[in-house]
N, C-alpha and C positions, 0 to 999 in steps of 0.2 A: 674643140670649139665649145664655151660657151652653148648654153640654154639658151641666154637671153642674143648671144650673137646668130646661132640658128633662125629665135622669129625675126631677127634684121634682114639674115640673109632671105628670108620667104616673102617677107612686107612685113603691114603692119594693119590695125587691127580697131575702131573708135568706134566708139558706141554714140551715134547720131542721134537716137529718139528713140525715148522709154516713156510707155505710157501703162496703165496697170495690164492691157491686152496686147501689146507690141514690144518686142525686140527690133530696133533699125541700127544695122550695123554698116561704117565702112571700112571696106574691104582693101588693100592696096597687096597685088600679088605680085610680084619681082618676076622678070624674065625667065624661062626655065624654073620656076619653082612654084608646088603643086601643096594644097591642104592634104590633111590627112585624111585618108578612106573614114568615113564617117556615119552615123546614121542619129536623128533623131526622133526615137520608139514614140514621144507624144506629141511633137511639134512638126507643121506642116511650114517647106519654106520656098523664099520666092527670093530669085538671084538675079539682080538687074544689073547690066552694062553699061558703066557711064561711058568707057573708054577701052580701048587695047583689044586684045584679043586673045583665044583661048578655047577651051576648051572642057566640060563637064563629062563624067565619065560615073558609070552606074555597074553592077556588076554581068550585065550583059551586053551595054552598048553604052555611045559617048555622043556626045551633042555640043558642034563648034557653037563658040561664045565672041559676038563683036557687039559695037557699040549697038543699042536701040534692044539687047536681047530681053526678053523675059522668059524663066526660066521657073518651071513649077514644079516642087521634089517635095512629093509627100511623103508622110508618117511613115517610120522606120526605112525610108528606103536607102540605102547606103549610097554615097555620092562622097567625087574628089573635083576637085574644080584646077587645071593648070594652065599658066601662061606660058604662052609660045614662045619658043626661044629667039633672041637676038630682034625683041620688042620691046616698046615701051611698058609699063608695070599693066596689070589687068586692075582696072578700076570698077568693083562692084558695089551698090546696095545688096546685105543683105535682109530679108525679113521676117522676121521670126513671128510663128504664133501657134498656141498660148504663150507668154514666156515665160521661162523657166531656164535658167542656165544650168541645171545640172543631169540637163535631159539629153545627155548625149554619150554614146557606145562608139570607139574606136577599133577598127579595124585594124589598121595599118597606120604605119606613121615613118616619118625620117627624120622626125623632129622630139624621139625616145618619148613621145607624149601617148602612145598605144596604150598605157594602163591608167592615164587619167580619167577619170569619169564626168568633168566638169570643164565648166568654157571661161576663160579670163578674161577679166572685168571689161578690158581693153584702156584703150586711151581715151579722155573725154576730147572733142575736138576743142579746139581751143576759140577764144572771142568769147567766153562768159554761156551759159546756159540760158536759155530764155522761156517763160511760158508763155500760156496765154488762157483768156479767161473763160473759156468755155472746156479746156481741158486742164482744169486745176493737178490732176496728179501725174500729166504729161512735160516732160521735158528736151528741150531739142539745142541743138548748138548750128548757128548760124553758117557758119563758115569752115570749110574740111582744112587742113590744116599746108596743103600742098597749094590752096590759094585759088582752086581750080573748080570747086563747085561750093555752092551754098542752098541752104535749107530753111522752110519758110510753111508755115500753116497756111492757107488757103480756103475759102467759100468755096463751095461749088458755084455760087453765084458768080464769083468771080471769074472761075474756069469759064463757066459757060460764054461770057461775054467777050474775055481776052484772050481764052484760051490757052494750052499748053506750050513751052518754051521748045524750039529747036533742042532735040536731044537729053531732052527731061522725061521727067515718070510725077505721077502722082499716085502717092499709094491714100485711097480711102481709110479714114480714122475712125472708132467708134466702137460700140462691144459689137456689131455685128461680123465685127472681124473674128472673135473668140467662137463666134455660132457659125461659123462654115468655114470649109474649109477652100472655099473657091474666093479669095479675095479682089475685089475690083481695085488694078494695077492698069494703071491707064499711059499712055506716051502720044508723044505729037504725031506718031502712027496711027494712032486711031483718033478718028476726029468727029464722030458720030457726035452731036451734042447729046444723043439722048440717053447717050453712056452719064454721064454727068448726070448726077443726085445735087440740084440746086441746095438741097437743107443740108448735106452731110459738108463736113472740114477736110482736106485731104492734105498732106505733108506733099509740097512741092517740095522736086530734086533737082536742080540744073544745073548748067555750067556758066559760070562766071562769065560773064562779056559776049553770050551768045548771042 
């Protein structure tokens, strides 16, 4: 088989939103099929559950994965993320920070990618790329390409007032995502308003028709 028939068989891969401090990745994991043991030595990351279920695995312990999860895997720590068998695809955000895509050590693999030292570009989602004016060197794409969730820059002003979407996240934007490594990742699980920074922009995630 095929390289490129391997990342079919495992899902696929879109790079949702780049800004000069964020990697936002989406994730689609196929039934029974597992990333590669992985680690990254400078970037701290966070693995959100739009859908399905699953499971994250570290090299002393694993931690199941269903819809609403969030998931915190710091610096160098190695991590595999796989969907359950005989389910729907494992549908994650993920988020990377600092970015850098070539900051990544391969453990293990099934997909003969263990001597790569670097992460593929992915797929841009498709509907056009969009900015906005207060993050001129950020870019994001509307709509994921399965039809099933869509992405959108937000006020906290706005949060605060409408609040979060049934089975969305909002990840905070800003350099103060590059200065800590505890990033505020918020869901309609938490409903505290005072979580909400009214002056910060946050990338809403949701699902279409919720």
């Amino acid at each position: 088989m095929s390289q490129r028939a391997h990342h079919q068989a495992l899902g696929k891969e879109y790079h949702a939103f780049v800004d000069d401090f964020l990697d936002i990745w989406h994730l689609q994991i196929n039934p029974g099929q597992s990333t590669s043991v992985h680690a990254h030595p400078r970037k701290t990351t966070y693995l959100l559950c739009l859908s399905g279920s699953g499971v994250s695995t570290n090299l002393k312990s694993s931690v199941p994965i269903s819809q609403g999860t969030i998931l915190r895997i710091g610096r160098g720590a190695f991590h595999a993320t796989k969907c359950d068998e005989g389910t729907e695809p494992l549908m994650l955000i993920e988020v990377e920070t600092p970015r850098n895509k070539f900051d990544l050590v391969r453990l293990a693999d099934n997909y003969d990618r263990a001597e790569k030292r670097y992460e593929p570009e992915g797929t841009p989602l498709p509907g056009g790329r969009r900015r906005h004016p207060q993050f001129p060197n950020a870019s994001f794409c509307p709509a994921s390409p399965c039809g099933k969730f869509k992405f959108a820059i937000r006020t906290g002003m706005d949060v605060f007032y409408r609040g979060i979407p049934d089975g969305g996240f909002l990840i905070k934007l800003g350099i103060d995502t590059l200065l800590s490594d505890d990033m505020l990742i918020l869901s309609n699980r938490v409903r505290e308003k005072e979580s909400i920074n009214t002056d910060a922009h946050y990338l809403c995630v949701e699902t279409i028709g919720a």
